[in-house]
C-alpha positions in Angstrom: 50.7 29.4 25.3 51.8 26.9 23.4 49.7 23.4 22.4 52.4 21.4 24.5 52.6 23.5 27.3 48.9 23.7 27.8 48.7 19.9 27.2 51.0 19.6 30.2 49.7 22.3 32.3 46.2 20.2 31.9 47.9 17.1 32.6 48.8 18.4 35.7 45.5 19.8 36.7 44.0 16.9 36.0 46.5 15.0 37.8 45.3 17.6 40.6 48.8 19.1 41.6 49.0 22.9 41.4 45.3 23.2 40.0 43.1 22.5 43.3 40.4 25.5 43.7 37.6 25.2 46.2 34.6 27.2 45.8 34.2 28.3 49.8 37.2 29.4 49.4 39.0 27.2 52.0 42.2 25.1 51.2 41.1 21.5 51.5 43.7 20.0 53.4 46.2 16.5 52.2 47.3 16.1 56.1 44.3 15.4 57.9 42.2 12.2 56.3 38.7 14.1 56.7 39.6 16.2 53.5 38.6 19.2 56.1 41.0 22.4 56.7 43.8 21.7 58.9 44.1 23.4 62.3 47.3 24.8 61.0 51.2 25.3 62.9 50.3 23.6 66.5 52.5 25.2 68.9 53.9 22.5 70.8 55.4 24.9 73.9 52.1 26.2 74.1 50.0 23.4 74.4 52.7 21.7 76.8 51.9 24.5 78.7 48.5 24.6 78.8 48.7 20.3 79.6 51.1 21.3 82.6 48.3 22.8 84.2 45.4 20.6 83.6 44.6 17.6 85.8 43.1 15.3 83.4 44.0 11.6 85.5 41.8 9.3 84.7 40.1 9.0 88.1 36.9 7.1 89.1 35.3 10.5 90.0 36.1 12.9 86.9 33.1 14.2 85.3 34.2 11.7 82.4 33.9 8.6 84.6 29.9 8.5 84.1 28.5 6.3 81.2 26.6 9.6 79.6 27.0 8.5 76.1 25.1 6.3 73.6 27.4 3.6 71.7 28.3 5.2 68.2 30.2 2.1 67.6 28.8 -0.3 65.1 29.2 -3.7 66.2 30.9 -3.2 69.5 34.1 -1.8 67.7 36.0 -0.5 70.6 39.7 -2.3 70.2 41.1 1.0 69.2 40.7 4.8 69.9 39.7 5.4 66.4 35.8 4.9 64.9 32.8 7.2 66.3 32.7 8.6 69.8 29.7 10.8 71.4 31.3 13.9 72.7 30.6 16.9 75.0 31.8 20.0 75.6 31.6 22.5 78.5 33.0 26.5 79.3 33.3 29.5 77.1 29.8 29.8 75.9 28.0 26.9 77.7 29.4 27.7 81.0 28.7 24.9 83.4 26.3 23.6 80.3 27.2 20.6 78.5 27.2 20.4 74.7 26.5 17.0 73.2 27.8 16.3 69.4 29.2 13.3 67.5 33.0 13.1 66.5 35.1 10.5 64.7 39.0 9.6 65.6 41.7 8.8 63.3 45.2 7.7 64.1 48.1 8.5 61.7 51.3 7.0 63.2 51.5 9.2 66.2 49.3 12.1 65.3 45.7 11.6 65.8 42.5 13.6 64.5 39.3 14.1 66.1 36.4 15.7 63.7 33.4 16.9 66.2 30.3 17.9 65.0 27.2 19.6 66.5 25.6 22.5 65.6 29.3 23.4 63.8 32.5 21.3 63.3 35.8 21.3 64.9 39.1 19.2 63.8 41.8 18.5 66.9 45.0 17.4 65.7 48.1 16.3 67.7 50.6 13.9 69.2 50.1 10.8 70.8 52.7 9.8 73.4 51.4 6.7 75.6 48.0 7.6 77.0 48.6 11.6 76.2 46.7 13.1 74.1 47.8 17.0 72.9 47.0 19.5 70.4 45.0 21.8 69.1 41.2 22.6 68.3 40.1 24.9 65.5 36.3 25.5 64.9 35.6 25.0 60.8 33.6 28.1 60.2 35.5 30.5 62.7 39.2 30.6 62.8 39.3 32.7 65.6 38.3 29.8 68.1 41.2 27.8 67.8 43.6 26.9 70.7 45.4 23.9 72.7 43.2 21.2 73.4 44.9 18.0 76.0 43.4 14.6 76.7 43.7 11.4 78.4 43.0 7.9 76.6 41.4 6.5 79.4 40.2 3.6 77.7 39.1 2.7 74.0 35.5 4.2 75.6 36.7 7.0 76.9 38.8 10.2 76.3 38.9 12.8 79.8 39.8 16.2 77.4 40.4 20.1 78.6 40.3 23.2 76.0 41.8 26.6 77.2 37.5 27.4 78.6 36.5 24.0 80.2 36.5 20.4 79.6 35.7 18.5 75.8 35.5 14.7 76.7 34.4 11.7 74.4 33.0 8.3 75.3 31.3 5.1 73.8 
């Protein structure tokens, strides 16, 4: 190689297009703004289907309705369904169990991004249409356990959510 041609080929990795290596060997993602791997191809039919046949409505007596959660917004930040959320899950593995964690929501035009975290992390990703939420989950450290994932924006406190096993909600 050349001096010029490996002047521009550093130029470029340094410019960090084409060059990017991680050393976990997971592709750090551009789309979602956690820097995290993305959930990859959502198939929209699917999770339509999957939303057809939950009931997630917002109602007074949905497991969701209770005030279970601690605040994990600073300053009473709750204008917007982005910022930091507590968040439970229940099914699969937990059964009628509930799993507590912490998640953060971002909003990108009409796609949104939940990050959850317990004793593992998850990134949702999808569409926003009104007070629809619907997507997919994919657990960080075990592609495998991916799937749709549907919610309800309630309020800016609260999020009623279903996975393919049980419910995933998030309050504040």
């Amino acid at each position: 190689m050349n001096y010029k041609n490996w002047f521009l080929l550093s130029l470029i990795c340094v410019a960090g297009i084409g060059c990017s290596k991680n050393n976990n060997s997971q592709t750090i993602s551009g789309k979602n703004p956690f820097g995290v791997k993305d959930v990859g191809e959502i198939n929209y039919e699917e999770v339509q289907r999957f939303a057809s046949s939950s009931v997630l409505n917002g109602a007074d007596n949905d497991p969701n309705a209770e005030k279970w959660a601690e605040s994990q917004t600073p300053n009473g930040e709750t204008g917007t369904m982005e910022g930091r959320w507590s968040s439970r899950w229940s099914g699969g593995t937990m059964g009628s169990e509930w799993r507590k964690g912490k998640a953060q929501i971002k909003r990108v035009d009409d796609t949104f991004f939940i990050l959850y975290e317990d004793n593992g992390k998850y990134l949702i990703e999808g569409k926003i249409e009104k007070d629809s939420l619907a997507g997919k989950y994919k657990n960080l450290n075990d592609e495998a356990d991916a799937g749709p994932w549907v919610g309800k924006l309630v309020s800016n406190d609260r999020i009623d959510g279903q996975w393919l096993q049980g419910r995933w909600d998030f309050r504040r």
